[in-house]
Steps between C-alpha positions, in 0.01 A plus 500: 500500500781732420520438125371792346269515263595640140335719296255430254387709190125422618414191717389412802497265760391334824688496819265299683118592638416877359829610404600608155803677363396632177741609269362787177592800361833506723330513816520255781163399634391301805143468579399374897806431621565265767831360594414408883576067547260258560342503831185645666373835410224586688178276417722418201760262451768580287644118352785602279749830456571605157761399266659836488542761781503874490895509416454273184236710333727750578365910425145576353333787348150393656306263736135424424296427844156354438433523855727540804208381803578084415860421586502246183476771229756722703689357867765661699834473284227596183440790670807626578604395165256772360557774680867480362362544133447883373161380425190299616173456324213450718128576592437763691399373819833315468711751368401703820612224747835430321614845473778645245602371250115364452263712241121356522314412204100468508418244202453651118787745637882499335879607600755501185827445560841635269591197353904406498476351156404824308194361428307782668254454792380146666151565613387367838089431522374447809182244421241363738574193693157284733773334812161221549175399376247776332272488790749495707414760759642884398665772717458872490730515186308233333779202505452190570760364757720825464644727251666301236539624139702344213725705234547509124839580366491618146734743286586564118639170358448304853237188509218635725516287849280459765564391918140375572612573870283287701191517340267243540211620279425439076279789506747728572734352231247530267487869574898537497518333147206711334666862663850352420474275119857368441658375781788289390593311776333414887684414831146375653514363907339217461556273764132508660589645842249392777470636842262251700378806724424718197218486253400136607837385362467606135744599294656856522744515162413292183501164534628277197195508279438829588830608393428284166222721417672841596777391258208404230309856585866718494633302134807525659799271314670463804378408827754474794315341824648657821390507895423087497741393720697627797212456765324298629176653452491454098258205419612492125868416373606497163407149392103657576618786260677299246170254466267780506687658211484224316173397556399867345746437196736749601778374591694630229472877699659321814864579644597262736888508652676477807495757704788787408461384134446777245198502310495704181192730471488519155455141296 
């Protein structure tokens, strides 16, 4: 757990349920982090820690929080965790509950950031995220769930890469792919999350076919499935997202590797 993780010219990967370093333009990125162990949390159980804790990804120039009100997208030691980087990306309903260093985003809205490579700016888009069903009941703010949103990195000579967040609806990545053509490579949640009590039990983040046909709608050439394991309340693992995949003839665009393996973003 100490091992630290090295640097990478641009790659990312998966410590286990949401987490992500990602690694472009010279920055140090971690999106929904959550380095608590396994054990309850709240009506959630938490079934496996990470592979890496907060001292082996070491500093970071930004944290990406789709939403802070589910402790498997951001628990205790995530959230302390973030508040040590100089900056957190966030909605705005969020951004107001976590406090500095967190900046909220409303979807189709962006934050650039210097980049350490020379390379100019890396541009942060917030982009809509549906945390359930379509019909799924709405709030004041018009979410489904909560506030979630996902992000698009992109930057002069970077692939463009989106963090689907967890999103459970096509529809909106339909939307995100026609407003944003391009996009290189996709860290998609896609372990089918299912909370008997809400939405009669359907799924509130893509589940394996779903995430097939994101992939298919995006044209991404990489596709890195995250949030599919690490709780108990996922109903889809990877062997669902590997057969789906192939089943839709793309499993050429899948990256599959142990957790705390690097995944290049560009082919």
């Amino acid at each position: 757990m100490s091992t630290g993780l090295s640097r990478q010219q641009c790659g990312v990967t998966v410590l286990g349920g949401p987490t992500a370093v990602i690694d472009i333009g010279g920055l140090r990125i971690v999106s929904d982090p959550t380095f608590d162990e396994a054990g309850p949390q709240g009506y959630l159980t938490k079934t496996a820690g990470p592979v890496a804790d907060e001292d082996a990804v070491g500093p970071v120039d930004l944290v990406l929080v789709s939403h802070e009100a589910h402790p498997d997208n951001l628990d205790g030691r995530g959230r302390a965790f973030a508040k040590t980087a100089p900056l957190v990306l966030t909605g705005p309903r969020a951004a107001e509950r976590l406090g500095s260093p967190a900046v909220g985003l409303s979807p189709w809205t962006g934050h650039r950031l210097p980049r350490p490579d020379g390379g100019g700016d890396l541009t942060v888009l917030a982009v809509p995220a549906v945390h359930g069903p379509e019909d799924g009941e709405r709030d004041a703010d018009g979410n489904v769930n909560c506030e979630v949103i996902g992000f698009v990195l992109s930057g002069q000579g970077l692939p463009t890469v989106y963090v689907s967040g967890d999103n459970a609806s096509i529809r909106t990545v339909v939307e995100i792919s026609r407003r944003v053509p391009g996009i290189d490579a996709a860290v998609l949640h896609a372990g089918a999350a299912r909370v008997p009590a809400k939405f009669d039990g359907r799924p509130l983040s893509l589940d394996s076919r779903r995430a097939a046909a994101a992939a298919a709608v995006l044209g991404a050439e990489i596709v890195v499935p995250a949030h599919h394991d690490g709780w108990a309340h996922f109903s889809e693992g990877l062997p669902e997202i590997e057969l789906a995949f192939h089943e839709a003839g793309l499993s050429s665009l899948l990256r599959v590797a142990p957790h705390g393996t690097w995944v290049p973003l560009t082919r």
